[in-house]
Every structure is written in C-alpha cells, then in structure tokens.
C-alpha positions as CSV (number, residue, x, y, z in Angstrom):
1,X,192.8,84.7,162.5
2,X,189.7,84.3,164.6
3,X,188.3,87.0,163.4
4,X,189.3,86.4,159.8
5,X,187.5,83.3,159.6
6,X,184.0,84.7,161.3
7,X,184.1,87.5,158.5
8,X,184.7,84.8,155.8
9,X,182.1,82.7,157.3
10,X,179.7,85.8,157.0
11,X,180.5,86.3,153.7
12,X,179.7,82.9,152.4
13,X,176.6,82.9,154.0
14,X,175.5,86.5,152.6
15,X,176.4,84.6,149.1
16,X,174.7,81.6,149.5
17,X,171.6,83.6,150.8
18,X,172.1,85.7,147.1
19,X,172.5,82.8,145.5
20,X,169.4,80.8,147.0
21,X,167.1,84.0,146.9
22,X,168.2,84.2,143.4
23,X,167.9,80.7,142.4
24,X,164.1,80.6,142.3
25,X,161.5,83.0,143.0
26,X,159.1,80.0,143.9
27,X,157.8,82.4,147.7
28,X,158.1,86.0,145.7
29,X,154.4,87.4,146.4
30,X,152.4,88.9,143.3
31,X,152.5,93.0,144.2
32,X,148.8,92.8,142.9
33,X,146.2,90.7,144.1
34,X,146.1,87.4,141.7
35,X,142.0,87.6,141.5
36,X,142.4,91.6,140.1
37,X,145.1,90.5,137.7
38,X,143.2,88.0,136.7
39,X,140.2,89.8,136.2
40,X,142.1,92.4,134.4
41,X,144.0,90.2,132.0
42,X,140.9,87.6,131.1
43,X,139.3,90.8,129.5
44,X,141.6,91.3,126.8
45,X,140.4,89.6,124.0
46,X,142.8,90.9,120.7
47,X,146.2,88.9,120.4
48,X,148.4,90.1,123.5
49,X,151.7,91.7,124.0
50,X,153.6,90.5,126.5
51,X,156.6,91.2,128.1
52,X,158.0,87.5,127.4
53,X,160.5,86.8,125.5
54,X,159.3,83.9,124.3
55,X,155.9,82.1,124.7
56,X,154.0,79.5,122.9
57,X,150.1,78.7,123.2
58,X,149.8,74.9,122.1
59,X,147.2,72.6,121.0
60,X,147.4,69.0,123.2
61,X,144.6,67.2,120.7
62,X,146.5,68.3,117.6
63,X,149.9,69.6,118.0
64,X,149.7,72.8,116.7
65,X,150.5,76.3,117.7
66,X,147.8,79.0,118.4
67,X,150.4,81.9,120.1
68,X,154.2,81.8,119.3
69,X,156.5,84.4,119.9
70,X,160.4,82.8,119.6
71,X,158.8,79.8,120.2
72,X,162.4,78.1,118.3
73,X,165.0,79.8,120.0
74,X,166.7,78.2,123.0
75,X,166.3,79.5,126.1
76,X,167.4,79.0,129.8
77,X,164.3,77.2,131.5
78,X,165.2,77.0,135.3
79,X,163.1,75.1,136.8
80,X,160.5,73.9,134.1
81,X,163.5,71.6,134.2
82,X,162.0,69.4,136.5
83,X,159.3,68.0,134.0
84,X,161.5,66.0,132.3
85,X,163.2,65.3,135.6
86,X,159.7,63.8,137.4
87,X,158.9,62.1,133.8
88,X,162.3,60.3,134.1
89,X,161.6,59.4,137.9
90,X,158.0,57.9,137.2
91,X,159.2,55.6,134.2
92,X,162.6,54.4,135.6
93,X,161.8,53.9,139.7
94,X,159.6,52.4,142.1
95,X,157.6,55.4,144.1
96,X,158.3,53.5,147.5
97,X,161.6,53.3,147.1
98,X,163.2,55.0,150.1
99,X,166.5,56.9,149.3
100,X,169.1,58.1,151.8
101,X,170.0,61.6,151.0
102,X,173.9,62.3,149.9
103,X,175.8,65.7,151.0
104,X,176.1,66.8,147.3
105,X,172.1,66.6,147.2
106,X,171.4,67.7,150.6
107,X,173.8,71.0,149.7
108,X,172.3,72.0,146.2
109,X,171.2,75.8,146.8
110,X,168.2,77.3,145.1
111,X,164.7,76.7,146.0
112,X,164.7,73.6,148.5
113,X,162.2,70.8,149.9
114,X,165.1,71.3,152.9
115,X,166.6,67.7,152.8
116,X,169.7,66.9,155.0
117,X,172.7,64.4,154.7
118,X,171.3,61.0,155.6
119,X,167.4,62.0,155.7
120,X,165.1,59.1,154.1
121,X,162.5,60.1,152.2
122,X,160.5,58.1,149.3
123,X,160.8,58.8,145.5
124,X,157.1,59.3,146.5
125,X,157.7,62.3,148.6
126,X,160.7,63.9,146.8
127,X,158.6,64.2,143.7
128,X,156.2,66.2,145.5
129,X,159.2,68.5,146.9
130,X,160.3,68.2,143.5
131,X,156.9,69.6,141.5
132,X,155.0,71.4,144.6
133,X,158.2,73.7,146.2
134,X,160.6,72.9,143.7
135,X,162.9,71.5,145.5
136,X,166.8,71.3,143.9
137,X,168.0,69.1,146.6
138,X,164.8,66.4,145.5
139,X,165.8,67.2,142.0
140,X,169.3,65.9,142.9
141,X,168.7,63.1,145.6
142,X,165.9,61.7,142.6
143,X,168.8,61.8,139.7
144,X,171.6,59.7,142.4
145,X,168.9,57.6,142.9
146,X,167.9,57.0,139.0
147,X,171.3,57.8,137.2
148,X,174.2,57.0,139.4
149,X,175.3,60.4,139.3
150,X,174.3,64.1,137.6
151,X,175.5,62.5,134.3
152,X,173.8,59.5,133.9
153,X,170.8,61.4,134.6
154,X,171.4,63.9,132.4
155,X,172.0,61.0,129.9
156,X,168.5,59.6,130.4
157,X,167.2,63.0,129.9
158,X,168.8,63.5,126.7
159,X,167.5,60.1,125.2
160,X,164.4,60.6,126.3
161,X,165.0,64.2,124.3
162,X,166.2,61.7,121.2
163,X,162.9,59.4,121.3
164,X,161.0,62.4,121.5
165,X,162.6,64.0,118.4
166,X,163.9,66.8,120.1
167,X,166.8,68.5,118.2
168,X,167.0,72.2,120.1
169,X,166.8,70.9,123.8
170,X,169.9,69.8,126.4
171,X,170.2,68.9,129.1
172,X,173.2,69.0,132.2
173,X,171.2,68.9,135.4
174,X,168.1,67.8,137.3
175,X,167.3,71.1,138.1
176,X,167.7,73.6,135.8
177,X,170.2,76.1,137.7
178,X,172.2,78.2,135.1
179,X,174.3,76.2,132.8
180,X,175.4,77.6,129.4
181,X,174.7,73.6,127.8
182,X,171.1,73.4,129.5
183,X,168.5,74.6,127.4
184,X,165.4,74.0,125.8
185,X,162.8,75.9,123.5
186,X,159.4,76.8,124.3
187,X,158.0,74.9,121.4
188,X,160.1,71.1,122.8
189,X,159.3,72.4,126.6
190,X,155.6,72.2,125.3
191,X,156.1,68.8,123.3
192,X,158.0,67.4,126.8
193,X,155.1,68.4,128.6
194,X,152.9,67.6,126.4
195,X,154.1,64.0,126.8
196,X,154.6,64.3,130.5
197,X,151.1,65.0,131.6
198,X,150.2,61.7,128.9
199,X,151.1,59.9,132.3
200,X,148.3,59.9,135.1
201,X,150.8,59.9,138.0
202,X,152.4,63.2,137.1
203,X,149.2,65.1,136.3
204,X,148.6,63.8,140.1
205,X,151.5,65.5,141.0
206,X,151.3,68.8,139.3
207,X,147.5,69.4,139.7
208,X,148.3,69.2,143.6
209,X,147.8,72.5,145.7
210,X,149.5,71.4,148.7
211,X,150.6,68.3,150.1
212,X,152.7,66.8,153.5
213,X,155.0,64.8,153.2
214,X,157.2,62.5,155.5
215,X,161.1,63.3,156.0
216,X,162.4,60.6,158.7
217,X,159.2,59.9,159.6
218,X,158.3,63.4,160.6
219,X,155.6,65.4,158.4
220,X,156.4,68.3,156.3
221,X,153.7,70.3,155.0
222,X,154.1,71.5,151.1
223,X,152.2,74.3,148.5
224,X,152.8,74.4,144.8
225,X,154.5,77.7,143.7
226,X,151.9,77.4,140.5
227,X,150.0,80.6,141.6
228,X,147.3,79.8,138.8
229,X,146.5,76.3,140.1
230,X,143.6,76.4,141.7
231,X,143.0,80.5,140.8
232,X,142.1,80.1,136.8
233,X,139.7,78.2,135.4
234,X,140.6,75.2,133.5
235,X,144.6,74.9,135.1
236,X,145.6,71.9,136.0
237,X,149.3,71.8,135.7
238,X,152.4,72.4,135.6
239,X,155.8,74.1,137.0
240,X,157.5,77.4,138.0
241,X,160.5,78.4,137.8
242,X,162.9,81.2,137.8
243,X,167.1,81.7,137.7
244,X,169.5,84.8,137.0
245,X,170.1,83.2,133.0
246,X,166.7,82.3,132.4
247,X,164.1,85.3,133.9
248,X,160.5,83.9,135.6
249,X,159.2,80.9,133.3
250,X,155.6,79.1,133.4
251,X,154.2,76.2,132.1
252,X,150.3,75.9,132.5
253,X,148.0,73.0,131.4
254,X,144.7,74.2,131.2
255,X,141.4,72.3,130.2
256,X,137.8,73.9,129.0
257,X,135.3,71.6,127.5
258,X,137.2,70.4,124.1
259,X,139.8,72.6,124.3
260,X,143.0,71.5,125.6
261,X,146.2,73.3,125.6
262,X,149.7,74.1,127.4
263,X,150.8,77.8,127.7
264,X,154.5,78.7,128.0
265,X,156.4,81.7,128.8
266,X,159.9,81.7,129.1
267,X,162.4,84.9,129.9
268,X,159.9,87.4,131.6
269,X,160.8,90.4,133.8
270,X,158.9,89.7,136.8
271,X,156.4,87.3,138.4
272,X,154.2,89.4,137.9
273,X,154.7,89.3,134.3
274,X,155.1,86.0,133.9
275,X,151.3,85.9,135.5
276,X,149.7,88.7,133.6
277,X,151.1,87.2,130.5
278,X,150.1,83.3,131.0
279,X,146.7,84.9,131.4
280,X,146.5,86.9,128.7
281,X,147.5,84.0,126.2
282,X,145.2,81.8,127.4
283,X,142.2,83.7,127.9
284,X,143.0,85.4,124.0
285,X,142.9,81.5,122.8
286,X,139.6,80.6,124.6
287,X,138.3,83.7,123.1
288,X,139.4,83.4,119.8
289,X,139.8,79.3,119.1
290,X,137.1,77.1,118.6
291,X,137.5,73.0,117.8
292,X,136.2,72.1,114.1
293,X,135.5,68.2,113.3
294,X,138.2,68.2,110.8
295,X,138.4,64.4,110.6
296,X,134.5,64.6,109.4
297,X,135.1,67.0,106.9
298,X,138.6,65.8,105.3
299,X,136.9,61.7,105.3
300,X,133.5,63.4,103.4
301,X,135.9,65.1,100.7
302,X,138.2,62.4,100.1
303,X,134.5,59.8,99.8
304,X,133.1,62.5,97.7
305,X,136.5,62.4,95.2
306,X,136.7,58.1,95.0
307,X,132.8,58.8,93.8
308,X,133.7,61.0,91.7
309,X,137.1,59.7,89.9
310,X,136.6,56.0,90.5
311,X,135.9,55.3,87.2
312,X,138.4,57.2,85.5
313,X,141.0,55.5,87.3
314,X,143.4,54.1,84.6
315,X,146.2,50.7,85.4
316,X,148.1,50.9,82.5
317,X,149.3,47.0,81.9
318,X,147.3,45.8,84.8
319,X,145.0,43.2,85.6
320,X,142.2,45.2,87.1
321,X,141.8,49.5,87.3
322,X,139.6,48.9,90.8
323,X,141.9,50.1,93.2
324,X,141.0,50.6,96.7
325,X,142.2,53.9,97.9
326,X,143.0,55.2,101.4
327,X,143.7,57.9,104.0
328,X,146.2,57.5,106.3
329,X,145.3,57.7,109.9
330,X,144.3,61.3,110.5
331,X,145.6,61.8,114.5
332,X,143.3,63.8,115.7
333,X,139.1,64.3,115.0
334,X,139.6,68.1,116.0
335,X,141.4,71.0,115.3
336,X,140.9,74.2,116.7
337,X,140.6,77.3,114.3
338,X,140.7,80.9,115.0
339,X,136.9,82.1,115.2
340,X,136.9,84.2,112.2
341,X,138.7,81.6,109.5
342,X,136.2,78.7,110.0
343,X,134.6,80.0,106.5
344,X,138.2,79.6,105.3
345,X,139.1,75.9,105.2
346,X,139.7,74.2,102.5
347,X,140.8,70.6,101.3
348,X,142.7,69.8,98.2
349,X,143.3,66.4,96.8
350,X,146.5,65.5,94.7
351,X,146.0,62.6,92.9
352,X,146.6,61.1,89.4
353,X,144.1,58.8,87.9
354,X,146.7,56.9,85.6
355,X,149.3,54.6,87.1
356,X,151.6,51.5,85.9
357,X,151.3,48.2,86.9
358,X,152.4,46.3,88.8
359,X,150.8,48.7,91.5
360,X,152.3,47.0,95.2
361,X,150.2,47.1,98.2
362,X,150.2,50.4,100.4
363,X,151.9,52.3,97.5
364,X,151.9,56.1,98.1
365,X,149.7,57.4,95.0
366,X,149.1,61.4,96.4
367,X,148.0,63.5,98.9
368,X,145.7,65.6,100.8
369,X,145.9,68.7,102.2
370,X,143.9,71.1,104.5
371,X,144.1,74.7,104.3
372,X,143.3,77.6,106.7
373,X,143.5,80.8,104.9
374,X,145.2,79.6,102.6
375,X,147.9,78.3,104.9
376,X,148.6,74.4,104.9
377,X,147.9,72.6,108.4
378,X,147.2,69.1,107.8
379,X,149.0,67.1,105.2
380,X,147.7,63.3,104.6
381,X,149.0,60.2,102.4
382,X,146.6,58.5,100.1
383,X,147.1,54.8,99.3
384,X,146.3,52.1,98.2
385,X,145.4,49.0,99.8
386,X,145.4,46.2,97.0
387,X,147.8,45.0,94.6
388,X,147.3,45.5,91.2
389,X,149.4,42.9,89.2
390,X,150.8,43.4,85.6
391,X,149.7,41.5,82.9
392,X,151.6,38.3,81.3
393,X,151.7,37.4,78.1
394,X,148.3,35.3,78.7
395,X,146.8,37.6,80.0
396,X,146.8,39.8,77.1
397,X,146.1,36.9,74.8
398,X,142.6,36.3,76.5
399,X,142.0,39.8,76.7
400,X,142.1,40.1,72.8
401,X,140.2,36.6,72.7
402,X,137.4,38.5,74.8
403,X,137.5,41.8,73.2
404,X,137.6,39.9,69.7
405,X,134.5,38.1,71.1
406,X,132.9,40.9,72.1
407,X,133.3,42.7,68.8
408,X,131.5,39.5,66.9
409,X,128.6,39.5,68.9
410,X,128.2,43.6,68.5
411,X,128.3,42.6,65.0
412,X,125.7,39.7,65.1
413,X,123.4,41.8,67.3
414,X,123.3,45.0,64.8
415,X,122.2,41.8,61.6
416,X,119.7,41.1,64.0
C-alpha cells in the first residue's frame, strides 16, 4: 500500500509537471539569438510566408487590415486570453483592493505568478503576474474576485464581447487553458485589443519589462514573456501565450511615427516561429504602408461636387431647392495605403439632384465612396441638414402671382 501510494504520488506529479510545461511556453528560450532573428526577418521586404496559421496585421487609426491570413476563423488563443481578462479587471475593480487567494486559484496549473491558499496580494499586483509572467493562478484569483466565480466572469467577458460586436469570440475562463467553447479570431483578438490598450492603465501594464511585486508583504521580482518588448522598434505591447489546442500565439502593439498597428499570430509551430513571423509582418507593413490624409482628400471632393451641382439641385413641390448637404463624420484623418496604390485612389459620389418634398432633416440622400484599386475602403453617408417643406395650396397661389408678375414686367421691359 505504502508503496502504491508513493508511485501514484509520482505519477501525478510527472503529470502535473507535463501539464504545467505544456500549459505555456512563457520561459522556452529562442534557439537563435533574438537580435540575429531580428536582423534577419526586418530585411524581408515582399509579403511574408509564415508558418502561422493565422495572422492579421491591423490598422489602430482606421480599422483596417494590411496582412490577413484566416484572420475569420476561430482559433484557440491561450493566453492572449488574458487581455480581455486585465480589461475586465481595470473597468470593474479597485487596484488596491487586497484579495485573499482561494485553493481553486492558488491550484490552477499552467504558467504561474506562484500564489498560495490564503496569500494577499492586490488587484494591483496580480495584474502584473497576470500580463508580465502570465500567471493562471492571478488570472483566477482576479475573476473570484470580479465575478463571484469562473462563470460570472466569463459572463462579463462575453458582454463585453456583445458591446463590442463580437459575433466569432467565447469565452469559459480567465486564462485561456484548452476548452473546446473558448475561442476567438485573430481579427476580434485585434478589435479586443485594440480597445484594451484605448485604456492608459493597461498599456502601463503591458509595455512593462519587469516589475516586483509584493506577495504577503514579501517582494517578488517579475519579466514579461513578450520577447519583442523592449527588442523591436516601435513595440509596446501586448501578451504571450501558448497551450497544446492552440500552438505559440502573439499579440504585439507597435508604434512608428503615424503608423500605428497590432500584429497577431495565432497557431504557430514554435516560439521561434511565432517570433520570426511577428517580425516579418510588421517590418513588411512599415515597408510597404504609408498614411494618406484621406479626410483631406474625401472633404475637397465632396466641396468640389456641392460647387459643382448646387444649382441643379431640384425639390420637386418644395418651398426652397437650397439644401444644405453633409458628410457624415469620417473616423479617422488617415489611412494607410500600400506604397505602390497611392496613384490609385479614387472617390465616387452617388447622389441624385432631384428629390420630393417634404425633405426631413438629416435625411439620407446618397453616398460616397473611396476606392483603392478599385477596391471599396471607406463608405460615407451624405445628408442633409435642413428641412425642406412642401408647398400648400398658398403657397403655389403666390408663386403663380409672382411668376404671373414677373412675366408682365418682361413684357413691359421689351415695349420699352
């Protein structure tokens, strides 16, 4: 018996050490130097191929994609989880709370910030064992502490998906361990993120290179498993993460003069991948993207066709043909376009010049559109912002009296 119970007690532990190894690969070391993989991937200039299976280079100032490969299908996305998780955190708790750490917490397995039952920590600190080492047990402790339990976490998660208009994304758990119901695609990882680092505190968090923090009053010291913060130009962000279901993932903000954008890969093969490939994406979009003044452009076309069409603008039935046309707001005043299509943009107006009255306030009367290579990018309502009654019975009465009028004193002038 004694012995049966040491060899089932090794056992467990030779499976929990599979599962933790395999649970993040947040201290797995780069078998190349990270400067000479650098170096080696910022010289590629044409689109890459990666190893990925799926990616997504994307445009913070105006939403739209540069790089996408299965940037729609859901994926697995370990722990790149945990943005949504600290995003939940900072908007629903007080960062000097202290929590008390449960056993469920302190025995999540995976990557851990090495909590134990009954620790205190703040929501201060467990956010930076949540984004620096990726810690499950934070990721757990945070949700009890937020959500009652797993669930009502998970629940605030998943609204937060709703207000965000996020249709292919679910969530189960704080920390992005395998489960068949968690998922998310590159493209909404990039619009959560996106949103995320809108909040000043997190982009605190995640453009942190190491950090100590205090367990029970004693110090810990942290790194962030991001092996490009701090190493490529321009990153300033975001999260790791790896598990059996969903391969090595990587989120990466990264900044350089106007150009703003988050890089994604989900699904790839190795760390090393996942590094080579972040790299290659973002240095090919640097290379190959530049930010036009779109907002200029589209606002000089649409004041160059009121000039034009003003006066052929027709009421039929109403009171007055001077309508005051608009734009709706354009979002953004740049968008970037690949190097070699700047010479192809183009802007199209659809809009009648004849209407029936009456003609209410803010009425949708056409479009424009923006074209790059003859593909549609921007698409903008034109309105108008006064009402244009119809006219009464008197109304037409004095405008035969005036028109009668004027017809006599053509005819008096041409005696004369």
């Amino acid at each position: 018996m004694k012995f049966y119970k040491i060899f089932l007690a090794f056992t467990i532990s030779i499976l929990s050490f599979n599962y933790i190894v395999l649970a993040d690969d947040e201290n797995e070391e780069l078998s190349d130097n990270l400067s000479s993989l650098i170096e080696v991937s910022s010289s590629i200039s044409d689109e890459p191929t990666i190893n990925s299976r799926a990616a997504i280079v994307y445009d913070r100032t105006s939403g739209s994609i540069l790089f996408g490969k299965n940037e729609k299908e859901q994926r697995k996305m370990a722990s790149t989880t945990k943005i949504m998780t600290a995003i939940i955190v900072l908007e629903n708790a007080n960062l000097n709370d202290v929590v008390t750490v449960s056993s469920r917490a302190a025995g999540t397995g995976g990557s851990r910030l090495g909590l134990h039952t009954n620790d205190k920590i703040s929501i201060r600190d467990l956010l930076y064992g949540l984004m620096l080492c990726s810690g499950n047990d934070a990721a757990v402790a945070l949700a009890e502490h937020v959500g009652g339990d797993l669930s009502g976490f998970a629940s605030l998660m998943n609204a937060k998906c709703d207000s965000l208009k996020l249709n292919s994304t679910h969530f189960v758990t704080p920390h992005g361990l395998d489960n068949d119901e968690h998922f998310t695609t590159a493209y909404e990882l990039a619009i959560i993120t996106n949103y995320a680092l809108q909040n000043e505190t997190f982009c605190n968090y995640v453009g942190t290179k190491h950090y100590t923090v205090s367990i029970n009053g004693r110090p810990k010291n942290l790194s962030n498993t991001n092996e490009l913060l701090g190493n490529l130009n321009g990153v300033y962000g975001v999260k790791t993460g790896f598990t059996n279901g969903a391969n090595r993932c990587l989120v990466t903000s990264v900044k350089r003069d106007n150009i703003d954008l988050i890089c994604i890969v989900l699904g790839a093969d190795t760390k090393k991948d996942r590094t080579r490939d972040s790299i290659q994406l973002i240095e090919y979009a640097f290379k190959n993207f530049e930010m036009i003044n779109i907002k200029e452009k589209i606002l000089t076309e649409f004041d160059n066709w009121k000039l034009c069409n003003s006066s052929s603008i027709v009421v039929n039935k109403g009171l007055s043909n001077n309508l005051d046309l608009y734009l709706e707001d354009i979002p953004f005043d740049f968008f970037p376009v690949n190097c070699n299509q700047t010479n192809n943009i183009s802007i199209y107006i659809y809009c009648s010049t004849s209407f029936e009255a009456p003609l209410a306030t803010n009425s949708s009367l056409g479009y424009l559109t923006v074209s790059i290579n003859e593909k549609t990018v921007i698409t903008l309502n034109i309105y108008n912002s006064n009402f244009i009654p119809k006219k009464d019975y008197n109304d037409f009465w004095q405008e035969m009296i005036r028109n009668y009028t004027s017809y006599l004193e053509t005819l008096l002038y041409k005696k004369i």
